[in-house]
C-alpha positions as semicolon CSV with decimal commas, in nm:
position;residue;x (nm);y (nm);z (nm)
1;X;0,000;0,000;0,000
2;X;0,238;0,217;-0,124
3;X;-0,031;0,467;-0,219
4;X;-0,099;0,496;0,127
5;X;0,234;0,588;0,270
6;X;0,195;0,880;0,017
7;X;-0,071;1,014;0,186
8;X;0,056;0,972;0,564
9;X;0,328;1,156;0,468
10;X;0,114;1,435;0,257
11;X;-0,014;1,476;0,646
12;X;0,256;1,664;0,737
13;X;0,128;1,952;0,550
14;X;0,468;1,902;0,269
15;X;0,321;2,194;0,074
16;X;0,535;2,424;-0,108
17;X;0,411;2,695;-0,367
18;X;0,339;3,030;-0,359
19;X;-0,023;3,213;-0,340
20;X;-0,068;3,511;-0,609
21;X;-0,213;3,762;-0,292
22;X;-0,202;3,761;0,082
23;X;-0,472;3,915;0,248
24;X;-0,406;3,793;0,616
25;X;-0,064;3,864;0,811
26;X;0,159;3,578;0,876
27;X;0,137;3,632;1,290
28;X;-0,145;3,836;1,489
29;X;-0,108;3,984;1,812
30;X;-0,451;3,802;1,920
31;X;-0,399;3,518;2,033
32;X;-0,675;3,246;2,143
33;X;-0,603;2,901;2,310
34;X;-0,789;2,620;2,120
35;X;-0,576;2,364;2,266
36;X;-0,362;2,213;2,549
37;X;-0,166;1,962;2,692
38;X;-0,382;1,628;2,706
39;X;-0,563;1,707;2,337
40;X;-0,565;1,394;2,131
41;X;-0,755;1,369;1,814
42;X;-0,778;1,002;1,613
43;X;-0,858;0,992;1,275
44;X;-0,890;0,691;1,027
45;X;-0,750;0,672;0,733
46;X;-0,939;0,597;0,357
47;X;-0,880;0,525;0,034
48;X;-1,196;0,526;-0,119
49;X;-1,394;0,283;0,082
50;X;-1,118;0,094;0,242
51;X;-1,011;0,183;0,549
52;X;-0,612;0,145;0,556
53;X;-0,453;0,313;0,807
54;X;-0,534;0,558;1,112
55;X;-0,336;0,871;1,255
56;X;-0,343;1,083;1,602
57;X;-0,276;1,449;1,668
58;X;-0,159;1,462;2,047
59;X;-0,030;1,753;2,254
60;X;0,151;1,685;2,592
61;X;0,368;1,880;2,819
62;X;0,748;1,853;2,845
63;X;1,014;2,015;2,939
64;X;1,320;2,128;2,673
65;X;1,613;2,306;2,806
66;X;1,460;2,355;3,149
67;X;1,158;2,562;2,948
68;X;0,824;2,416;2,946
69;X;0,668;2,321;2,605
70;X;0,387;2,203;2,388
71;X;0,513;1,835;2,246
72;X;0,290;1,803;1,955
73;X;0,296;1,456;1,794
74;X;0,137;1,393;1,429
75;X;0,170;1,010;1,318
76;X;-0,002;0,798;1,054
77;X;0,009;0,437;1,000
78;X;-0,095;0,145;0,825
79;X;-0,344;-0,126;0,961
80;X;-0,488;-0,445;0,849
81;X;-0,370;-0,596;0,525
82;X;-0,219;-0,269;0,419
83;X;0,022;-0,282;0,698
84;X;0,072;-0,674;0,605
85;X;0,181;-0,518;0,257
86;X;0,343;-0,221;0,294
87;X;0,415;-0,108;0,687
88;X;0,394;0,247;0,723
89;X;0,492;0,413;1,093
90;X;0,537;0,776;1,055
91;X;0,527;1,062;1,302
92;X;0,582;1,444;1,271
93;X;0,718;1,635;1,616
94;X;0,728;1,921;1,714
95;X;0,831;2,144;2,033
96;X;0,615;2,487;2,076
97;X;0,702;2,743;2,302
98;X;0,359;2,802;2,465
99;X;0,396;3,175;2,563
100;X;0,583;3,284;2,176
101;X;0,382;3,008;1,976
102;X;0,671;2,882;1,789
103;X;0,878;2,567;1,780
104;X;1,212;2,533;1,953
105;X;1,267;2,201;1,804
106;X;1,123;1,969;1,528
107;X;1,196;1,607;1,445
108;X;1,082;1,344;1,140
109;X;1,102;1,010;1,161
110;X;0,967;0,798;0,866
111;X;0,984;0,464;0,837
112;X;0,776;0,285;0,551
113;X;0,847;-0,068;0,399
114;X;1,242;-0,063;0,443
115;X;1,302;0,299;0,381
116;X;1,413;0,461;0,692
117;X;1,501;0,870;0,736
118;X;1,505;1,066;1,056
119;X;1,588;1,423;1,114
120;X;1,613;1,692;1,405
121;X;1,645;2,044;1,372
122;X;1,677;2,318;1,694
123;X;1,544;2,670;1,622
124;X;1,834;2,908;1,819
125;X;1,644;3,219;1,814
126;X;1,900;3,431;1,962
127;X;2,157;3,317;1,736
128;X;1,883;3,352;1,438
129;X;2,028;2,988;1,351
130;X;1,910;2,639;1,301
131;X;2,129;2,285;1,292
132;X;1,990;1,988;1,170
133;X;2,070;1,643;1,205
134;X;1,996;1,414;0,906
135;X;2,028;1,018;0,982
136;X;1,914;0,785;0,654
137;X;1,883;0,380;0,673
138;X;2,286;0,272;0,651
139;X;2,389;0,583;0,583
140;X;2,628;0,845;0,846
141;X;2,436;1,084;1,050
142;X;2,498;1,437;0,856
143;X;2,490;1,760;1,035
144;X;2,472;2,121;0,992
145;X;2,401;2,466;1,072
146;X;2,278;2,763;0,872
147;X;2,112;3,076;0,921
148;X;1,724;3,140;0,932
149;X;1,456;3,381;0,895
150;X;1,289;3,556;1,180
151;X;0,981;3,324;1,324
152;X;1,074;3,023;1,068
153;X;0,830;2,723;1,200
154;X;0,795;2,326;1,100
155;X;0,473;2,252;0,920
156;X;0,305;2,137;1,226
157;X;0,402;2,415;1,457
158;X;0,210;2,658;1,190
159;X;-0,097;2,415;1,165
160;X;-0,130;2,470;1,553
161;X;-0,014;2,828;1,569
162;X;-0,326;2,856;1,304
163;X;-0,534;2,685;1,484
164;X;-0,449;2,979;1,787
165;X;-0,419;3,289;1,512
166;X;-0,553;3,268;1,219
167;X;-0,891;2,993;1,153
168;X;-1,173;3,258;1,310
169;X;-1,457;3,491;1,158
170;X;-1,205;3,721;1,042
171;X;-1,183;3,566;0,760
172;X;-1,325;3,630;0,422
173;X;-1,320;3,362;0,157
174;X;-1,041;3,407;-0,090
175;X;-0,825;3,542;0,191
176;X;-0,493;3,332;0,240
177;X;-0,274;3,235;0,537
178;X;0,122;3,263;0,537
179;X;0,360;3,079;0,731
180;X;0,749;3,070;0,625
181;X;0,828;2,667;0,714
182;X;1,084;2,477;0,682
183;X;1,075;2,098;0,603
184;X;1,267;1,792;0,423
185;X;1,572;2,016;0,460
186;X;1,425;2,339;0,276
187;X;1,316;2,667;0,348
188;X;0,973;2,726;0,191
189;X;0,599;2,900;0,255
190;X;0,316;2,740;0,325
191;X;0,035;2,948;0,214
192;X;-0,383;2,851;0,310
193;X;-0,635;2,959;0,117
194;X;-0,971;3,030;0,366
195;X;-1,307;2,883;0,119
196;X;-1,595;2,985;0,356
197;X;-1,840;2,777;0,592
198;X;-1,984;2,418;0,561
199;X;-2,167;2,241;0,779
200;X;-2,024;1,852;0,754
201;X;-2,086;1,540;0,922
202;X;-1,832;1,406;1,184
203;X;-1,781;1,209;1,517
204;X;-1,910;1,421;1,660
205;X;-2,211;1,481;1,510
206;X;-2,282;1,785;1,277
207;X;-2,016;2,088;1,278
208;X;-2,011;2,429;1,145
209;X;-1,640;2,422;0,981
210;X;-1,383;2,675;0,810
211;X;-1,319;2,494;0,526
212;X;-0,959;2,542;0,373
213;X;-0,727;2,491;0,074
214;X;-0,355;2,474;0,132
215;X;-0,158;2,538;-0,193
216;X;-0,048;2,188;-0,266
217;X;0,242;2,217;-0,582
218;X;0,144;2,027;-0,897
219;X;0,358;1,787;-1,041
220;X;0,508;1,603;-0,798
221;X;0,220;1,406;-0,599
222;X;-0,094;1,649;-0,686
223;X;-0,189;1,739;-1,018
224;X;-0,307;2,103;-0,940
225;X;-0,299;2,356;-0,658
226;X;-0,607;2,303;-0,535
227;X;-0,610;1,921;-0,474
228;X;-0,603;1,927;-0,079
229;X;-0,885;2,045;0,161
230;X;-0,935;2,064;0,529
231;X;-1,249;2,088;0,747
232;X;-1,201;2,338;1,073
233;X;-1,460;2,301;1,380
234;X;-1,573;2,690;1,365
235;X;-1,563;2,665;1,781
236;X;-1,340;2,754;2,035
237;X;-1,168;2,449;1,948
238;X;-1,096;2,493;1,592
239;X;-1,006;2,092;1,548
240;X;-0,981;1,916;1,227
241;X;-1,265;1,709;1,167
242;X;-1,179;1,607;0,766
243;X;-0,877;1,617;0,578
244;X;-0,934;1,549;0,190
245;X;-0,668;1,478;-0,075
246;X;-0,687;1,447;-0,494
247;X;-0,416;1,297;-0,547
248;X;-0,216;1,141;-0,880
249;X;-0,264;0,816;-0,700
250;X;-0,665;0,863;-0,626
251;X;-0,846;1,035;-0,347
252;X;-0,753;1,006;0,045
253;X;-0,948;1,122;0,332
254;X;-0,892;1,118;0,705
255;X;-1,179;1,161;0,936
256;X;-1,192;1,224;1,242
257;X;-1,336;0,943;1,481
258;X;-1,267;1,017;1,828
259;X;-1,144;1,358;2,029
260;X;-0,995;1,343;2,357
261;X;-0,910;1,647;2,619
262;X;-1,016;1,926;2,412
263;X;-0,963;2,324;2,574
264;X;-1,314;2,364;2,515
């Protein structure tokens, strides 16, 4: 289930392209708190009607360099006869500074069929300097340090700094979120185009959602920009409930099926 692993890893928001017009600033001074330590959202994972797989958002606290922090774990993996076939365990970290809402360190660790890659990278904001640590399946570890913009995040730091910032009634449709990232070794932005309201079906019964488009880059897994959506609780939460993507290898969708510890 190749096809599948494709998808996990689409999870981690990989997105790079860049949006004609920005309408919203990249960081706001308003700042809500839609979630905490203890969150834990399960979703299962589709292609089409079968059900192959099943990932978890989870946010704990922890304690990096004698600071407290958000540990925010996204992971994705294979069950049933698509693990039997093609075993997928991946996971997506990242380390938030609660009070400045942005990561003081990220790691990857993939690991799907025999292909194994893990990386770290710690944000020195002082220094305004990052150093990475690259380790591939029989490989030497590879290191390195180089300099980086001003409020650089991982791709799941900005999902969650959204989720604090930027996904409320502020928004008009055609208006686009902005987040400089960096991911697989590469500076690049992430930019999220805001569609409007929709009412959906989930877990939790009907929800009034912001419903979103992040600029997925055609050519390489998606055929067009617009080939990835995602479903918003418009609460106090602000959880994804549906994440849908059009992909060269057919359609994906993770829904959400249980939420645990919300804020609200």
């Amino acid at each position: 289930m190749k096809r599948l692993s494709i998808a996990l890893a689409a999870l981690a928001f990989a997105l790079a392209a860049q949006a004609q017009k920005t309408h919203r600033p990249q960081y706001d001074a308003a700042c809500a708190e839609a979630f905490g330590p203890g969150e834990k959202l399960t979703y299962v994972v589709k292609y089409g009607f079968i059900k192959g797989g099943e990932g978890t958002f989870s946010v704990r606290d922890t304690v990096v360099d004698g600071r407290h922090v958000n540990h925010i774990v996204c992971g994705g993996q294979t069950t049933g006869l698509a693990d039997v076939v093609y075993r997928v365990r991946d996971s997506y970290e990242s380390y938030m500074d609660p009070e400045t809402q942005l990561p003081v360190m990220s790691k990857r660790n993939i690991a799907e069929g025999r292909y194994r890659y893990n990386d770290k990278v710690v944000y020195d904001r002082q220094e305004g300097k990052l150093s990475k640590t690259v380790k591939r399946r029989d490989k030497p570890e590879e290191k390195k340090t180089e300099e980086m913009p001003d409020r650089l995040m991982d791709i799941v730091a900005a999902f969650y700094h959204a989720r604090n910032n930027a996904f409320d009634d502020r928004l008009a449709p055609g208006d686009t979120i902005y987040y400089q990232t960096f991911f697989s070794n590469e500076i690049f932005p992430l930019n999220i185009r805001y569609k409007g309201k929709e009412t959906i079906k989930t877990a939790l019964g009907p929800r009034l959602c912001y419903k979103f488009a992040p600029v997925t880059e055609a050519g390489r897994s998606f055929e067009g920009d617009d080939d990835m959506h995602l479903w918003i609780t418009a609460d106090s939460n602000r959880i994804p409930v549906k994440i849908k993507f059009d992909m060269k290898v057919g359609s994906f969708v993770f829904e959400l099926t249980k939420a645990e510890g919300l804020k609200h």
